[in-house]
C-alpha positions as CSV (number, residue, x, y, z in Angstrom):
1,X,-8.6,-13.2,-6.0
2,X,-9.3,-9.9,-4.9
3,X,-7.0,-7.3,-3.7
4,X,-9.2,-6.9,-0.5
5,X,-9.2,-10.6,0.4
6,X,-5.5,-11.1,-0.2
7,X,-4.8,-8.5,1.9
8,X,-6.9,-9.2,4.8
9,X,-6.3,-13.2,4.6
10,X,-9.9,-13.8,4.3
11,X,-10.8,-17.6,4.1
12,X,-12.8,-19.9,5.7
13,X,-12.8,-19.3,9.7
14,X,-11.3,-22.2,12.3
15,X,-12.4,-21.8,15.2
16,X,-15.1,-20.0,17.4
17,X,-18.7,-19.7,14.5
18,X,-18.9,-16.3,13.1
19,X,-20.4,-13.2,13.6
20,X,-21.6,-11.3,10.9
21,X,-18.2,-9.5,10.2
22,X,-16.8,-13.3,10.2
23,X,-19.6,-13.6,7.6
24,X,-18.7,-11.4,5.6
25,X,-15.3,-12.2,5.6
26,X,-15.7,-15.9,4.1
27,X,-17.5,-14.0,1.2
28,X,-14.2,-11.6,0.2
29,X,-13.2,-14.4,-1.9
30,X,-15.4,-13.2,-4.2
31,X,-17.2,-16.6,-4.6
32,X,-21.0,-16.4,-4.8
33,X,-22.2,-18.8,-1.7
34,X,-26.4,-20.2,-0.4
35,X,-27.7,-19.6,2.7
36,X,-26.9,-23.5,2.9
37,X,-23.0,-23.1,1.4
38,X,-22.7,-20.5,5.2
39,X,-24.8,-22.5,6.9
40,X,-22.1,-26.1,6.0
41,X,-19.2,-23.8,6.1
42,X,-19.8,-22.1,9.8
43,X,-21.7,-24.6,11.4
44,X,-24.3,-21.9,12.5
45,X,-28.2,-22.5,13.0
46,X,-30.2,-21.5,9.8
47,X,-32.2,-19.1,11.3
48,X,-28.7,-16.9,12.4
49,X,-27.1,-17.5,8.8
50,X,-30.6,-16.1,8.3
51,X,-30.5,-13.0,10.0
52,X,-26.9,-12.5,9.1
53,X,-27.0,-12.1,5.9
54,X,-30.1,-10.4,5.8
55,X,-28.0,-7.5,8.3
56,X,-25.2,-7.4,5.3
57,X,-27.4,-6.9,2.4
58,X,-29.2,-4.1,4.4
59,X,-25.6,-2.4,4.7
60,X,-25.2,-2.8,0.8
61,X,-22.0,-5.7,1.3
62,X,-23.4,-8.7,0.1
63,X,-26.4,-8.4,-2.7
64,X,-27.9,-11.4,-4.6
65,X,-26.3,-12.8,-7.6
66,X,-28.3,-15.1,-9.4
67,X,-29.4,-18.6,-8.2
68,X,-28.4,-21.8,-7.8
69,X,-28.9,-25.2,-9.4
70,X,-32.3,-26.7,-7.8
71,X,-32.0,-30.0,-6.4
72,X,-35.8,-29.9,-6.2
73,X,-38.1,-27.2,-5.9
74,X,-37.3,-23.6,-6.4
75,X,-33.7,-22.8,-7.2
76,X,-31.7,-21.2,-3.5
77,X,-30.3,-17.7,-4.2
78,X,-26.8,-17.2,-4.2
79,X,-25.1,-13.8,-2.8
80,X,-22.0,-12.3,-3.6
81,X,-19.6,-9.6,-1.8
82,X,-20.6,-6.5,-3.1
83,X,-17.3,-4.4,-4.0
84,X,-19.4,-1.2,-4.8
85,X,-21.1,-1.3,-1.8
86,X,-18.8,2.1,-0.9
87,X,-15.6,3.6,-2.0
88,X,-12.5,4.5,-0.8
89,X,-10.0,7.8,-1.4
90,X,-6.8,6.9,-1.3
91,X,-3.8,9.7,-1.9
92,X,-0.2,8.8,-2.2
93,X,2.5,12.0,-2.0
94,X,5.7,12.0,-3.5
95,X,8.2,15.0,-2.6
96,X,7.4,16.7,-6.0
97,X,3.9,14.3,-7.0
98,X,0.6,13.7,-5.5
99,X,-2.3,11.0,-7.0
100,X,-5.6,10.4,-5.7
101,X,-7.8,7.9,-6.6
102,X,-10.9,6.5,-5.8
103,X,-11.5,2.7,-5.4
104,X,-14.1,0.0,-4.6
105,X,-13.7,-2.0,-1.3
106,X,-11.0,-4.5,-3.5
107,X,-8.9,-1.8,-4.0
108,X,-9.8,-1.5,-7.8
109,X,-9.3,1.7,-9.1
110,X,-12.3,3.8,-11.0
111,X,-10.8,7.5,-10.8
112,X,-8.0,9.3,-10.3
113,X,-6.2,12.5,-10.6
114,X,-2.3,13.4,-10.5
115,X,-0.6,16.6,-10.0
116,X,3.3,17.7,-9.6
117,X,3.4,19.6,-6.2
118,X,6.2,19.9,-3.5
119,X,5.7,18.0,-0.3
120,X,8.1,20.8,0.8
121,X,5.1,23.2,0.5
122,X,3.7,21.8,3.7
123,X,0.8,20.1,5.2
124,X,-2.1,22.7,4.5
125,X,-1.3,23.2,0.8
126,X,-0.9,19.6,0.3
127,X,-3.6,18.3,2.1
128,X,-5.5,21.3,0.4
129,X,-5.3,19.8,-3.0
130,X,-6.3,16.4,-1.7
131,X,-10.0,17.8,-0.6
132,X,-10.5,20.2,-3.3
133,X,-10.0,17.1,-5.6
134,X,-12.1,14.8,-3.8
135,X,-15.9,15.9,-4.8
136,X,-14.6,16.4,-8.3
137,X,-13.5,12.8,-8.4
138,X,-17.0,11.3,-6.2
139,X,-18.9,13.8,-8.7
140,X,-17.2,12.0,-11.7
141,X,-18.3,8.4,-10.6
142,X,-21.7,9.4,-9.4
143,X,-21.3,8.9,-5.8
144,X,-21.0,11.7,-2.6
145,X,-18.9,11.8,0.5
146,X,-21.9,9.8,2.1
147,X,-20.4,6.9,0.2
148,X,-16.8,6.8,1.5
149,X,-15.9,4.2,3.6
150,X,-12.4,5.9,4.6
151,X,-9.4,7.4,3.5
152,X,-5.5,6.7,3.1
153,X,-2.8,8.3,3.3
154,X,0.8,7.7,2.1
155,X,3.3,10.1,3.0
156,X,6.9,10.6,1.6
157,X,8.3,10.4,5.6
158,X,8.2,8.7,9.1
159,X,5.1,8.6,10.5
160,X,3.4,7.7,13.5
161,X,1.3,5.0,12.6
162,X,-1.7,5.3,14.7
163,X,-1.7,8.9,15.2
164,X,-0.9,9.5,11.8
165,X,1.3,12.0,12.2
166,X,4.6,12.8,10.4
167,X,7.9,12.5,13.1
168,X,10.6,14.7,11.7
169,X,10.0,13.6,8.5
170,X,13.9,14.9,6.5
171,X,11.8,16.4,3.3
172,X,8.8,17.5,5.0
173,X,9.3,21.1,6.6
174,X,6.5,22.2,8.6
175,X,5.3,18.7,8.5
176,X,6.6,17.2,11.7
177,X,3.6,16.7,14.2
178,X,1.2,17.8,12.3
179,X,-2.4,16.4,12.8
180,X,-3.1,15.2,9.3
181,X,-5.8,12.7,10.5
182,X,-7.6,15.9,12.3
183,X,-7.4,18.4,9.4
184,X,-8.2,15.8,6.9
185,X,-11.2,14.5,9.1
186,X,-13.0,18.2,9.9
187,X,-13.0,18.5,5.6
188,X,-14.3,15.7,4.8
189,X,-16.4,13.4,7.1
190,X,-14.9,9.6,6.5
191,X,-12.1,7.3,9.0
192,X,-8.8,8.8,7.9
193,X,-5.3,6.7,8.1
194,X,-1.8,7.8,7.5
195,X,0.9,5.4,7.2
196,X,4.7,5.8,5.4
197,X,4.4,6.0,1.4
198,X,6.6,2.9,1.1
199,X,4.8,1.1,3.2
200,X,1.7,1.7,1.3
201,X,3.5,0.6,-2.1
202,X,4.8,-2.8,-0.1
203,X,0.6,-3.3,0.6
204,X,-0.3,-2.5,-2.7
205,X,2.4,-4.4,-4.5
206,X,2.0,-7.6,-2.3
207,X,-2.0,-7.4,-2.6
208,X,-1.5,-6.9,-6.7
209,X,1.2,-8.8,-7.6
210,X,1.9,-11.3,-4.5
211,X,-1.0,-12.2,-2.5
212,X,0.2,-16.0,-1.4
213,X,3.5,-14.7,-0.7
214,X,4.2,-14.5,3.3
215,X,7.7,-13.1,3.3
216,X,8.3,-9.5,0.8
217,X,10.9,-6.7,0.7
218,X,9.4,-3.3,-1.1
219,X,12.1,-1.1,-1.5
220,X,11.6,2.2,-3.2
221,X,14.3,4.0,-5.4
222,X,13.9,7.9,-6.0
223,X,14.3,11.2,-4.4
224,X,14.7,8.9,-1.8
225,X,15.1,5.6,-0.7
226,X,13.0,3.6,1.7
227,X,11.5,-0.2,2.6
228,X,8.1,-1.8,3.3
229,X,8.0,-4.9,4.8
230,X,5.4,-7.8,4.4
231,X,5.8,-10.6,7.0
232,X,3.2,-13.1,7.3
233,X,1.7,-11.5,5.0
234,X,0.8,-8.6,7.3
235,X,2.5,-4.9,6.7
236,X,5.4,-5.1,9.7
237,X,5.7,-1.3,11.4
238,X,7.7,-1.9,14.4
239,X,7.0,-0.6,17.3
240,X,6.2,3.0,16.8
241,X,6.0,3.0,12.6
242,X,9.3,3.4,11.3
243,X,10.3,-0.4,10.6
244,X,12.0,-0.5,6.7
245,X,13.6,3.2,6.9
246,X,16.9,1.8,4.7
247,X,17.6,5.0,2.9
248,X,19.3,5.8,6.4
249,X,20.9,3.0,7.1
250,X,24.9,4.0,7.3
251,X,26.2,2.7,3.5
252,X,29.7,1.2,3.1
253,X,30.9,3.4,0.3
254,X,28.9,6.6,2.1
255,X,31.6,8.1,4.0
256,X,31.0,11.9,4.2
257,X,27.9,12.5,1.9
258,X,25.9,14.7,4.0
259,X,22.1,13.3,4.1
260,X,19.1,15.7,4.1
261,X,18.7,13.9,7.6
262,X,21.5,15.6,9.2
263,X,24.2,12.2,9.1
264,X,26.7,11.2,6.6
265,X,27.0,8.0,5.1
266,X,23.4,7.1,4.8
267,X,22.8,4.9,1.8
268,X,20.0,7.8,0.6
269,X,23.0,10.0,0.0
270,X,24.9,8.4,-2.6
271,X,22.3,6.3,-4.3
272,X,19.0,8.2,-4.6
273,X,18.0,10.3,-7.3
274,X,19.2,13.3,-6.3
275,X,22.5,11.5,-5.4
276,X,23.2,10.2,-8.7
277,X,22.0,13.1,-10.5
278,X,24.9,15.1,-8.7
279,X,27.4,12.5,-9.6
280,X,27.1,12.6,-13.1
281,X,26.6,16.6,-13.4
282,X,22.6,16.6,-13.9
283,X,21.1,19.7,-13.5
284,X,17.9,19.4,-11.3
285,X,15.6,22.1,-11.5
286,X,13.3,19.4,-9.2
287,X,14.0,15.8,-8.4
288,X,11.6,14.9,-10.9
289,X,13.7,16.7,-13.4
290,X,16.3,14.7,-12.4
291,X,15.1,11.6,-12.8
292,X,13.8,12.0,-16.5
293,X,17.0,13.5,-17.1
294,X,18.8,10.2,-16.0
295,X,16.7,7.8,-17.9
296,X,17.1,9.8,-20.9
297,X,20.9,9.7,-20.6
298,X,20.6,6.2,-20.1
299,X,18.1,5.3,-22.8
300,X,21.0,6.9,-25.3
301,X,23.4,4.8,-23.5
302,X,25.5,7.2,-21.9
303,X,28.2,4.9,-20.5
304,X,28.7,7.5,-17.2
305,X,25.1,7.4,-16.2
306,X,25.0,3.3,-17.0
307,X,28.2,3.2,-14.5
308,X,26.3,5.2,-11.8
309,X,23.4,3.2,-11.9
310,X,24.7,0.2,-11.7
311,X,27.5,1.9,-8.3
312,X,23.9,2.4,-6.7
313,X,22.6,-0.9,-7.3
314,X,25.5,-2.2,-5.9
315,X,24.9,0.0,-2.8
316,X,21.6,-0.5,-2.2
317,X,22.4,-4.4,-2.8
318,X,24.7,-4.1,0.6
319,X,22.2,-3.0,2.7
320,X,19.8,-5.4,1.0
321,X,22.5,-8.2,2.2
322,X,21.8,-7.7,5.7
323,X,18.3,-7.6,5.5
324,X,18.0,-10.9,2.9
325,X,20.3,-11.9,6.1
326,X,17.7,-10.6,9.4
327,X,14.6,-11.3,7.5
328,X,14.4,-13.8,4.9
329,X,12.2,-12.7,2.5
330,X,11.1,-14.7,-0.5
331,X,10.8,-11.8,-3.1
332,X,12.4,-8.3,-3.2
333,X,10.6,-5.9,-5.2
334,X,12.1,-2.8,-6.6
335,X,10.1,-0.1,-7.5
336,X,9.8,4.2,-7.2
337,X,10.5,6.4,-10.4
338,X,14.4,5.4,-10.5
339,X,13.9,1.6,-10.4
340,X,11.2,1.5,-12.8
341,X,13.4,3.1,-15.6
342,X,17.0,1.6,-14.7
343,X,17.4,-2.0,-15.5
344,X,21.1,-1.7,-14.8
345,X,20.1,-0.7,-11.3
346,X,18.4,-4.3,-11.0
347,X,21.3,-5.5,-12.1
348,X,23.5,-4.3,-9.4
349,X,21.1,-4.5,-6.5
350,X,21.2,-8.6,-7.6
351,X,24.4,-8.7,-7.9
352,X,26.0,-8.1,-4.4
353,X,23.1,-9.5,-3.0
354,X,23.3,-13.1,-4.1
355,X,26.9,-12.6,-3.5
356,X,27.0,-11.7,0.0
357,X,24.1,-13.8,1.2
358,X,24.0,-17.4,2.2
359,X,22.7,-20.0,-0.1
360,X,19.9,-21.3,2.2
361,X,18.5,-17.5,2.5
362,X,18.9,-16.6,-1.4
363,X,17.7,-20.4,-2.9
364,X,14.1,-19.5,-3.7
365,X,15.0,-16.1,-3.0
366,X,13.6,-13.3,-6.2
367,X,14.3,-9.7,-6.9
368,X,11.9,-8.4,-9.3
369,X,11.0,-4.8,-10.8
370,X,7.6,-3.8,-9.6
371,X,4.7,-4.4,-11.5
372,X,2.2,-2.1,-10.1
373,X,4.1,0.7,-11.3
374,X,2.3,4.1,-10.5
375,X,-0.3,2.8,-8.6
376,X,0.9,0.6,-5.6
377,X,1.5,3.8,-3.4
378,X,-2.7,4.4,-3.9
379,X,-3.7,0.4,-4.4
380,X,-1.7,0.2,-0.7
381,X,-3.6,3.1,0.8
382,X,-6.9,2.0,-0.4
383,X,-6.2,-1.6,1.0
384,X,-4.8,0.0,4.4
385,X,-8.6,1.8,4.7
386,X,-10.5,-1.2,3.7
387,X,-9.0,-3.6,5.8
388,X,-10.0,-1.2,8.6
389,X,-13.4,-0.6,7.2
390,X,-14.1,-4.3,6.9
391,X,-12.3,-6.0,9.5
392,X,-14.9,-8.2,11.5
393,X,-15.1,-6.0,14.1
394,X,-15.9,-2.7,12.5
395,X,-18.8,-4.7,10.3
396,X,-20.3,-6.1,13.6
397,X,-20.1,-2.4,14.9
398,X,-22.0,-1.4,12.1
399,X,-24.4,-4.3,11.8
400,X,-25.1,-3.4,15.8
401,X,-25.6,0.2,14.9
402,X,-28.0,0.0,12.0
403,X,-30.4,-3.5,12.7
404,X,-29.5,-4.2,15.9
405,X,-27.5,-7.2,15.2
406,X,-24.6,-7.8,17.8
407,X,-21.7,-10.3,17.3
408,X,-22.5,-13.0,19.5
C-alpha cells in the first residue's frame, strides 16, 4: 500500500458517485483498474467515467499501464495512479539539524540533503537554506519548481496549524509569529504548510510503518520531548495546533528543574537530552553533542548513563500513563535521536506504563522503537502536502481549471 493512500484512507467511496477527485482517489491504492473496473465500482454512466479519466491523464495523475485480458475483441486498457505525476519538498528542522527531501505524490523519497544548523539562528537563516537547497535538489532529479505540487514544513515548536506560524515556540527566538508560509511562498511558487515537527514524524511513522492502525502515540525523545497523535487514523491538532505538547506536561519527579519554557517541573526538563546530559556531567558543546556523547557512554556500558536512561524512561512512562489512560491508543512509538540509540530508555517508558495502566487499556496495547528512523519527520511532511494536493476537492479544482471538468 502506498504511503499516500494510507494516509488519506483512500478506498472505494459509499455514498454520493464520484467526481473526478473521488476518481482519483479509488486509484491511490495503486491497483491498475478499466474504464469498466470505475465504471462497476462507482456506478457512473460510461461516457462520465469517460471524460473523467481522460481529465486525470491530461493532469499527468493517472497514465496507462498495460492492458487487460480480452474477453473478446481488443484487450481494455488499464490505468494506474501515477506517483511521478509531480513532487513534493518536504523539510523537517531539528533545533541543531535540518533535511530536505524531495518525494513523489506517495511520499517516497528520491533526494535529499541534511545539514547541522541551529533553529536558534532564526527564521530567515533557516528558511534560507531550505530555498537555496531546493533547485539543487529539483536540478538533481531532472525536474523544476513548475513540478512541485507543495511543500511541508516541520518545525521543532508550537505552531499555528493553518496559519503556519510558530506561537512562542521555547527554542525558537525570533521565531514566534513569524510568517513562514509567506516568506517561503514569495521564494518559491508552490502551496506551503507548516505543522509541529512531531506531528509530522506521528504522519510519517503511521503512513510507513502503521497504516491500518486507527489509534497511535508518536512521542519524540531529544533536545526535547514532544507527542503526535493519530486518532482514526487522522493526525489530531486540537483546537488551535498544539494537541500532544508532553514535554510540558508537569512530571512527578520534576520539582524545581527550570524548563527552557519558563515553568519547573515539566517532564522536558529532567528527561530530554539536554536533561540527562546535565545529570551525568556531559559536556555539550550542542545538543547534538550531547546526544552522541550519551550513546557512546552507553554503548561502553557506563552503568551511570544506563541508570539515567532508564530514570527518564521511567518519567516519560508517567506521563505516558495518563495518556494510555485519556486516549487509548493501540501502539506507542518512540522515536527522536535519544530513543533511537537507548534501548534502556524503552525499557523504562514500558515499564511504568504497563504498571500504572488498566489491563483493558494496555491488552493489545504495543510500545515500539520507531522504524522510520531519520525520515518520518520529512515522510510526515511530504504526506501533510499531498493529502492537500490530492484531496478530492483540490483535484476537481484543478480538473475545473485546466479542461473545464466540474465535480458534479
Amino acid at each position: 500500500m502506498s504511503q499516500a493512500t494510507a494516509s488519506t484512507g483512500a478506498g472505494p467511496a459509499v455514498g454520493p458517485p464520484p467526481g473526478g477527485g473521488n476518481l482519483l482517489s479509488l486509484m491511490l491504492d495503486g491497483q491498475p483498474r478499466t474504464r469498466a473496473d470505475l465504471i462497476e465500482l462507482t456506478g457512473l454512466a460510461r461516457s462520465t467515467v469517460a471524460v473523467r479519466i481522460d481529465g486525470l491523464l491530461s493532469l499527468g495523475l493517472l497514465q496507462p499501464s498495460g492492458r487487460s485480458r480480452s474477453t473478446g475483441g481488443r484487450p481494455p486498457t488499464r490505468f494506474a495512479f501515477n506517483r511521478d505525476a509531480r513532487l513534493v519538498l518536504a523539510a523537517d528542522f531539528g533545533a541543531t539539524h535540518g533535511r530536505v527531501a524531495l518525494t513523489d505524490l506517495t511520499a517516497r523519497v528520491v533526494a535529499e540533503q541534511t545539514a547541522e544548523l541551529r533553529i536558534a539562528d532564526g527564521p530567515e537563516s533557516v528558511l534560507g537554506w531550505l530555498v537555496q537547497i531546493a533547485p539543487t535538489l529539483l536540478e538533481s532529479v531532472g525536474r523544476t519548481v513548475d513540478d512541485l505540487a507543495g511543500i511541508g514544513i516541520g518545525l521543532p515548536g508550537p505552531v499555528e496549524h493553518h496559519t503556519g506560524r510558530p506561537v512562542k515556540p521555547p527554542i525558537m527566538p525570533g521565531w514566534d509569529g513569524f510568517d513562514v508560509v509567506g516568506w517561503v511562498r514569495q521564494r518559491i511558487d508552490a502551496p506551503v504548510l507548516v505543522d509541529n515537527d512531531v506531528n509530522m514524524m506521528a504522519l510519517g511513522e503511521h503512513s510507513v510503518a502503521y497504516p491500518d492502525v486507527e489509534h497511535l502515540v508518536f512521542v519524540k525523545v531529544a533536545t526535547g520531548i514532544g507527542a503526535g497523535i493519530i486518532s482514526g487514523r487522522r493526525l489530531h491538532r486540537g483546537a488551535q495546533g498544539s494537541a500532544g505538547d508532553l514535554g510540558h506536561v508537569q512530571s512527578p519527579r520534576g520539582g524545581d528543574a527550570l524548563c527552557d519554557c519558563g515553568n519547573t517541573g515539566c517532564l522536558e526538563a529532567i528527561a530530554s537530552s539536554r536533561a540527562i546530559a546535565q545529570e551525568i556531567g556531559v559536556a555539550q558543546a550542542t545538543a547534538t553533542d550531547a546526544t552522541r556523547a550519551i550513546i557512546e557512554r552507553l554503548g561502553g556500558g557506563d552503568r551511570e548513563t544506563i541508570a539515567a536512561i532508564r530514570r527518564a524512561g521511567r518519567d516519560i512512562g508517567e506521563v505516558l500513563a495518563s495518556c494510555v489512560s485519556l486516549l487509548n491508543p493501540s501502539v506507542i512509538v518512540l522515536g527522536g535521536a535519544l530513543a533511537g540509540g537507548a534501548p534502556s530508555l524503552l525499557a523504562g517508558v514500558r515499564e511504568v506504563i504497563y504498571a500504572r495502566s488498566l489491563p483493558l487499556a494496555t491488552g493489545d496495547l504495543s510500545v515500539v522503537p520507531a522504524q522510520t528512523g531519520e525520515h518520518a519527520g520529512v515522510v510526515g511532511a511530504a504526506t501533510m502536502a499531498v493529502q492537500q494536493f490530492l484531496a478530492p476537492e483540490s483535484v476537481d479544482a484543478m480538473l475545473a481549471r485546466s479542461v473545464g471538468l466540474t465535480a458534479s
